[in-house]
Every structure is written in structure tokens, then in C-alpha cells.
C-alpha positions as CSV (number, residue, x, y, z in Angstrom):
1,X,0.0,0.0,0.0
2,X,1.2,3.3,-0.7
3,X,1.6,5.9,2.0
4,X,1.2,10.0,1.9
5,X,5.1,10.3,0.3
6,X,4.1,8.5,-2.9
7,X,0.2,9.5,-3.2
8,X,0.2,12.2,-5.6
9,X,-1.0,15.9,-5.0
10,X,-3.9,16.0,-6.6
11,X,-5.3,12.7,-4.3
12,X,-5.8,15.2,-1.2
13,X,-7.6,17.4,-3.4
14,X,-10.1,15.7,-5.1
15,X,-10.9,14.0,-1.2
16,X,-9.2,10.7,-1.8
17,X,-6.9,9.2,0.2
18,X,-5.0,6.2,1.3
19,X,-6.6,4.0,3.9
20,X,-4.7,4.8,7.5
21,X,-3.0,2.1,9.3
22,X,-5.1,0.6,12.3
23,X,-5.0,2.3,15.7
24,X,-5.2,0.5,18.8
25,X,-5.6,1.7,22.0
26,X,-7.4,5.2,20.4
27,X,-10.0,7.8,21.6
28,X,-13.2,6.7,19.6
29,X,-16.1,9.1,19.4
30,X,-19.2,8.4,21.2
31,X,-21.1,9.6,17.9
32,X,-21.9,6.8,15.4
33,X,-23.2,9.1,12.7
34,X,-24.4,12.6,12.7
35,X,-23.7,15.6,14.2
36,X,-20.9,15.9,16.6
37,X,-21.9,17.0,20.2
38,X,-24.9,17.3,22.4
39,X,-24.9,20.6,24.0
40,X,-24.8,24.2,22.5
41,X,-21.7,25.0,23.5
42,X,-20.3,21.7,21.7
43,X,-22.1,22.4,18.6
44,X,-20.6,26.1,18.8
45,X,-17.6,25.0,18.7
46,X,-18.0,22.2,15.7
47,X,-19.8,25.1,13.7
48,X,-16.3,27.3,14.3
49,X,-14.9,24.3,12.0
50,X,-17.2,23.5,9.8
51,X,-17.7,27.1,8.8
52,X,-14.4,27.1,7.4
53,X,-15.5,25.1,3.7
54,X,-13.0,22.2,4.3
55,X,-15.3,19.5,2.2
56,X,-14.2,16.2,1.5
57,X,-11.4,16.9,4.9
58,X,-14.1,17.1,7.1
59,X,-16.1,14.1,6.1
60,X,-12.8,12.7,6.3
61,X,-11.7,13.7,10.1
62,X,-15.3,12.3,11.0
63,X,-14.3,9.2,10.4
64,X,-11.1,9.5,11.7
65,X,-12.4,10.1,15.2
66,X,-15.0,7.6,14.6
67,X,-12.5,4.9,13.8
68,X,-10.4,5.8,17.1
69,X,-7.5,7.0,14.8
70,X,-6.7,10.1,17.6
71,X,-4.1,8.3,19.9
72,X,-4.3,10.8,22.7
73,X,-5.0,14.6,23.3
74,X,-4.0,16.7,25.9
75,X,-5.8,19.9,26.4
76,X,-3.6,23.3,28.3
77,X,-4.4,26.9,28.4
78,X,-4.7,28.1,25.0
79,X,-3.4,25.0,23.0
80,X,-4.1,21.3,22.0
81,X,-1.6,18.9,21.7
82,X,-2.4,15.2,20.1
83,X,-0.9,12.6,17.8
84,X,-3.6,11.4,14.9
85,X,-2.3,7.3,13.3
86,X,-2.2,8.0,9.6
87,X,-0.9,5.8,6.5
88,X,2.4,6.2,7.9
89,X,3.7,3.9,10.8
90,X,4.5,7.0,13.3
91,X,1.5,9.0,14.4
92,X,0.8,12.7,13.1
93,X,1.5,15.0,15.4
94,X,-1.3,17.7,15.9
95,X,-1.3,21.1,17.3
96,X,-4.5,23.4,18.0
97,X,-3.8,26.9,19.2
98,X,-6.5,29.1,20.5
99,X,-5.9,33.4,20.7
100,X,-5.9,33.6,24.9
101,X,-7.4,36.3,26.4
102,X,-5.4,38.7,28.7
103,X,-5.7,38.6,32.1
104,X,-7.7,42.3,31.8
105,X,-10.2,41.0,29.6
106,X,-10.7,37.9,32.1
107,X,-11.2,40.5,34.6
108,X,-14.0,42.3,32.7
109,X,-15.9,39.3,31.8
110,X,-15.8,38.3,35.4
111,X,-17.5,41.8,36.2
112,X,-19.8,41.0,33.6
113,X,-20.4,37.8,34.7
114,X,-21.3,38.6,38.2
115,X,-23.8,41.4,37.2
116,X,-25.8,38.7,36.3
117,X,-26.2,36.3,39.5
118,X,-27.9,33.5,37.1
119,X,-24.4,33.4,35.0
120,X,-22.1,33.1,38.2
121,X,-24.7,30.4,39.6
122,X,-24.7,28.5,37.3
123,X,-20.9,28.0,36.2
124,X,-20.3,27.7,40.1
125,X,-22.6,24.9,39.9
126,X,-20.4,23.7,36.7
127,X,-23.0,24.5,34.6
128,X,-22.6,26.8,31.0
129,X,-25.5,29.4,30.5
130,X,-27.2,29.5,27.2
131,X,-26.6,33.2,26.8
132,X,-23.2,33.5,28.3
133,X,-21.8,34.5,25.1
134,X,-23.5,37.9,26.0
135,X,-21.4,38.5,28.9
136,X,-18.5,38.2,26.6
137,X,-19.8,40.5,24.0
138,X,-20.8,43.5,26.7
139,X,-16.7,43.5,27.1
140,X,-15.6,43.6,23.8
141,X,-14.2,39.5,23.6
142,X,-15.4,36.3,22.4
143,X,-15.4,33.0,24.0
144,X,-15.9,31.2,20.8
145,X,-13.1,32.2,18.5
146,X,-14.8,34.8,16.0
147,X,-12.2,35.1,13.4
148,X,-10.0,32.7,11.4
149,X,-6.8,34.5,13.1
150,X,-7.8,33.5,16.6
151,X,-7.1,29.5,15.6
152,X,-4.1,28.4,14.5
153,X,-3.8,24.7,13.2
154,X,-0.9,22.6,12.5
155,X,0.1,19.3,11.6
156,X,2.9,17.5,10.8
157,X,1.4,14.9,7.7
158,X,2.4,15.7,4.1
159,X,-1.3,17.7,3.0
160,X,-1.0,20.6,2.1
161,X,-4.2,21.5,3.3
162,X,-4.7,23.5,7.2
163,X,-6.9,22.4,8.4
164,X,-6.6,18.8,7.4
165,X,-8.8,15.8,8.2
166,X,-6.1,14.8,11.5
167,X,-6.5,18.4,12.6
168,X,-10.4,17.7,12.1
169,X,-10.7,14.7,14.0
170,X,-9.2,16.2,17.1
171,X,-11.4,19.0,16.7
172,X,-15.1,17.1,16.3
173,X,-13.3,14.7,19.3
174,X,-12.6,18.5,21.6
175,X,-16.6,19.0,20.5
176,X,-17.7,15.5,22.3
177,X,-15.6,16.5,25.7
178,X,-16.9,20.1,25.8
179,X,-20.2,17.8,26.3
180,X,-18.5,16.3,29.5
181,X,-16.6,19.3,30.8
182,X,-17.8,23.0,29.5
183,X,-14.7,24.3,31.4
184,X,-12.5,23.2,28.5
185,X,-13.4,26.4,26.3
186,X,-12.3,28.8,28.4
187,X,-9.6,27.1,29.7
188,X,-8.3,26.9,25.8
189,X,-9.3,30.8,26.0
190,X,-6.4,31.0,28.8
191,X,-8.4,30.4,31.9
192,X,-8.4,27.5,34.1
193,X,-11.6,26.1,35.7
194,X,-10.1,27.1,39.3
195,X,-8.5,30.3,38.0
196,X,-12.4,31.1,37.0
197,X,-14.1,29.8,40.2
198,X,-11.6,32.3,41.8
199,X,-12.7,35.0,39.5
200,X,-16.5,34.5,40.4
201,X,-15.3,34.6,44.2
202,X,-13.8,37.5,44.5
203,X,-15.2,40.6,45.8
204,X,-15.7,43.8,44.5
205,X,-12.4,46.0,44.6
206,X,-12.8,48.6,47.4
207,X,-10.7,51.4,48.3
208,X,-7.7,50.6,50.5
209,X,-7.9,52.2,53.7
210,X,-5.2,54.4,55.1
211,X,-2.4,52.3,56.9
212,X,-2.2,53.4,60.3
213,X,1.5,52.8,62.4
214,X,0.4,50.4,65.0
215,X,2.3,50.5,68.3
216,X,4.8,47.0,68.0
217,X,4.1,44.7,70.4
218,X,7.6,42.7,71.9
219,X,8.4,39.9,70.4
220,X,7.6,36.4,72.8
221,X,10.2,35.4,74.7
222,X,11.4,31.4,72.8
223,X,11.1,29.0,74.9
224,X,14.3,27.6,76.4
225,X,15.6,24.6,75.5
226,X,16.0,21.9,78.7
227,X,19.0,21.7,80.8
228,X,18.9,17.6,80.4
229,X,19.8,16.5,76.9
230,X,18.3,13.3,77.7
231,X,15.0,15.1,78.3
232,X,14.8,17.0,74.9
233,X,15.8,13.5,73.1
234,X,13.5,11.5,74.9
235,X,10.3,13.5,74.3
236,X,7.1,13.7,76.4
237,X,4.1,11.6,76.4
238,X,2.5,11.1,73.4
239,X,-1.0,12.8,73.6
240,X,-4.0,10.2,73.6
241,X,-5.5,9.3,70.0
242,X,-7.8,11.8,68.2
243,X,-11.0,10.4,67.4
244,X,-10.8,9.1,63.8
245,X,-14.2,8.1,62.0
246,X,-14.6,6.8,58.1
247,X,-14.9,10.7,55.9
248,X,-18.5,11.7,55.6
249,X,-18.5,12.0,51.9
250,X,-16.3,9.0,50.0
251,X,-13.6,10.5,47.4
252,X,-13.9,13.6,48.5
253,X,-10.7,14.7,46.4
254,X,-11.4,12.5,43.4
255,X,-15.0,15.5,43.3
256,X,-12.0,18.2,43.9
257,X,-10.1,17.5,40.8
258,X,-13.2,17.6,38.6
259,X,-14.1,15.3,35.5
260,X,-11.6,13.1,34.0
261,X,-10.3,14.3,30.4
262,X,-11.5,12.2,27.9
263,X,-13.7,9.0,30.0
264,X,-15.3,7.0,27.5
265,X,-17.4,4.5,30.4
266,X,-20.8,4.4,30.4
267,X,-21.1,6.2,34.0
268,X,-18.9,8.8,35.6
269,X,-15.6,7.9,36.8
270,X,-16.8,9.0,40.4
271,X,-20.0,6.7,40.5
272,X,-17.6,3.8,39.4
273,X,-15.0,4.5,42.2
274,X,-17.5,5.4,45.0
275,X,-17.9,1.6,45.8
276,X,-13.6,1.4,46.3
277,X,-13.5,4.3,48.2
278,X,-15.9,3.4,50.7
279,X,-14.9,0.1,51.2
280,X,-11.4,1.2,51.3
281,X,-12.5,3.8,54.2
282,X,-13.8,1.2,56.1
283,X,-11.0,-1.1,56.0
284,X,-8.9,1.4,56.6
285,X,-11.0,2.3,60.0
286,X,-11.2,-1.3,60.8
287,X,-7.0,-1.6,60.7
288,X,-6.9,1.3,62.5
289,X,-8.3,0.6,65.3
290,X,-6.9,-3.3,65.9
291,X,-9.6,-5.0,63.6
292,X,-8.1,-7.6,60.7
293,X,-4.8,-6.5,58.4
């Protein structure tokens, strides 16, 4: 079988194409056939791609994601990195890079964003309002990219084509996890979920008030060290055992660090590992305090 060095140009052009070597191990897309995404906010982002006329490469990177040919993608502030298995036998690698907002324009949307209680109370609550775009627009921004110069694609395969159909398949995949985790947009727009949450909580600035020399108090005395070596060696008693008790809610910190990029099981991570952790939390208690090991 050929591969992309010997196809000729005009392959690429007229949508044909070699067939790519078989990925194992890949992220498939949960869509069959279709549209790409449930929610608005996925669809938004799909229709930023789709708008761009890409033809026969689109159909093309929908199949590519449906197939599972997208190996891995890791999503940062402001960029997507992921390797795509084509024809060859190393993997394309793929790079998405979205125009980051400055830390001033965060700041305004956050204003804007808090104007409105509904907006803040509902991405508090991890959830994306329908008309948040609004918020963005009162302050000038976007959080969709609005123009072709606020995404810049590359890829390393032979087309001469930007986007091509590896670059599409990451992006229809991106569509599918916004469904899972809205935060993913703006932390591509240069803002992290927590950086956000942190943006929401903050109160309003008020004026500083006048600083005011307080009188110093003297520093406390330190405590002196023992006169018998053997006493600062040997310790004290060691202070009876706190009261220790399995924690009220089970994976606490797993819920801290939010969903998991990219799960593909049929129920969240955190309802399949809330059985472990509670069982773990007992046996852990029962250890503890002299039961089995």
C-alpha cells in the first residue's frame, strides 16, 4: 500500500486518500453518525470548524475520530496537543492553538459575569448558560473564537491542506468532551476552571484604607531549651488518640479535581469509584483501630 510520500498531489484534493493504518488503544467518538456534540456550546464549537469550507477533509476527520485513529490529546491553556495514526507507521502530530485572552479582559468578563447572579450560579454549579456569550460580548471579547486568526492549526502529515482531516478529528473529538466538561473552552481561552471559580469569588475592589502605624508589640520570649539533653531527646508523652471516623462523603478529592479528560465509560468515573472508596474507608478504620490487616 502506498503511504502519503508516494500518493500524488492532486489525491488530497479531489478527497481521496489512502486508507490509514489501524490504531489500537485510540479515543473513539461516542457519535456513530451525525452531528458531533450534544450541547450548544459543543455544537458552537464544531460550527467554528465546519464554517471554514473544508469539504471532502471534514467528512474525512469524522471518520477519523470515529474509527479511534486520535491516539491521545491533551488539552492546556490556550493549545491542543495530540498525535492522529495515519498511512504512515508513526502517528501525526497535531497542534491546535487558540488566541488567549489577557488577564484584563478575564477581569472584565468576570465583572460581567457577576452582574448577572444566574451566570455566576450557574458556572459555580459547573454549569454553561445558554446566553453566556452575552457576557463576553458586553466587554468587547469572544469566547468562541470569531475570526479565522484566533485559531491556529498545524500538523505534521504531508497535506497541504490547514486544516486537514487529522486536525479535524481532534477538533469534532474536543466537540464530544466540551459535552462532558464546558470548562474546556475557556480554559483553551487561557483560563483555568479554578482560576475562573476564583474570578467569580472575588469581591468587588474597594478602596484601601489608610495604613495606620500600630504601636509593636515585643516579640515572645522562645522557649528555652532543657538543661537535660536526655529530656529534649526522649520526648514527652505522646498525647491520647484523636477520634478518627470513616470521611462523611467518599472520594472527597477525586469531586476536587473535577471530570476526567476524555472517559469514555458508560457512567462517571466517580459513580464507578465510590464503591472502592468506601470500602477502602472502612478497612482502613477497621486496621486502625486493631480490627483484621
Amino acid at each position: 500500500m502506498a503511504d502519503d510520500r508516494d500518493r500524488p498531489w492532486w489525491r488530497d484534493r479531489y478527497g481521496e486518500s489512502t486508507r490509514p493504518k489501524e490504531a489500537r488503544g485510540g479515543i473513539k467518538a461516542h457519535s456513530r453518525r451525525g452531528a458531533f456534540g450534544q450541547s450548544w456550546w459543543a455544537k458552537r464549537w464544531v460550527d467554528v470548524l465546519e464554517r471554514l469550507e473544508l469539504g471532502g477533509r471534514l467528512t474525512r476527520g469524522r471518520a477519523y475520530a470515529r474509527r479511534g485513529q486520535v491516539l491521545d490529546i491533551k488539552v492546556e491553556e490556550g493549545s491542543v496537543q495530540a498525535s492522529v495514526q495515519g498511512s504512515r507507521d508513526a502517528p501525526y502530530a497535531v497542534t491546535i492553538r487558540v488566541h488567549a485572552l489577557t488577564a484584563a479582559d478575564w477581569h472584565k468578563v468576570a465583572l460581567s459575569l457577576r452582574r448577572e447572579a444566574r451566570f455566576a450560579a450557574k458556572l459555580l454549579a459547573s454549569e454553561m448558560p445558554e446566553d453566556v456569550e452575552e457576557a463576553f460580548k458586553g466587554t468587547g471579547v469572544s469566547l468562541f473564537p470569531a475570526r479565522r486568526a484566533e485559531l491556529a492549526t498545524e500538523c505534521s502529515c504531508p497535506d497541504w491542506a490547514n486544516p486537514c482531516k487529522h486536525i479535524a478529528a481532534v477538533y469534532y473529538l474536543l466537540g464530544e468532551e466540551f459535552d462532558r466538561d464546558p470548562f474546556l473552552i475557556f480554559q483553551l481561552r487561557g483560563l483555568s476552571r479554578e482560576g475562573l471559580m476564583a474570578l467569580l469569588r472575588a469581591p468587588e475592589a474597594e478602596p484601601k484604607p489608610k495604613k495606620t502605624r500600630a504601636k509593636s508589640s515585643p516579640a515572645p520570649r522562645p522557649e528555652p531549651l532543657p538543661s537535660d539533653p536526655g529530656a529534649f531527646w526522649g520526648g514527652g508523652e505522646v498525647p491520647p488518640s484523636p477520634e478518627v471516623r470513616a470521611p462523611e462523603h467518599a472520594a472527597a478529592l477525586l469531586r476536587r479535581l473535577g471530570p476526567f479528560s476524555f472517559w469514555r465509560g458508560r457512567t462517571p468515573m466517580t459513580a464507578e469509584l465510590d464503591p472502592l472508596y468506601e470500602r477502602a474507608a472502612a478497612k482502613a478504620l477497621d486496621v486502625f483501630v486493631g480490627g483484621s490487616k
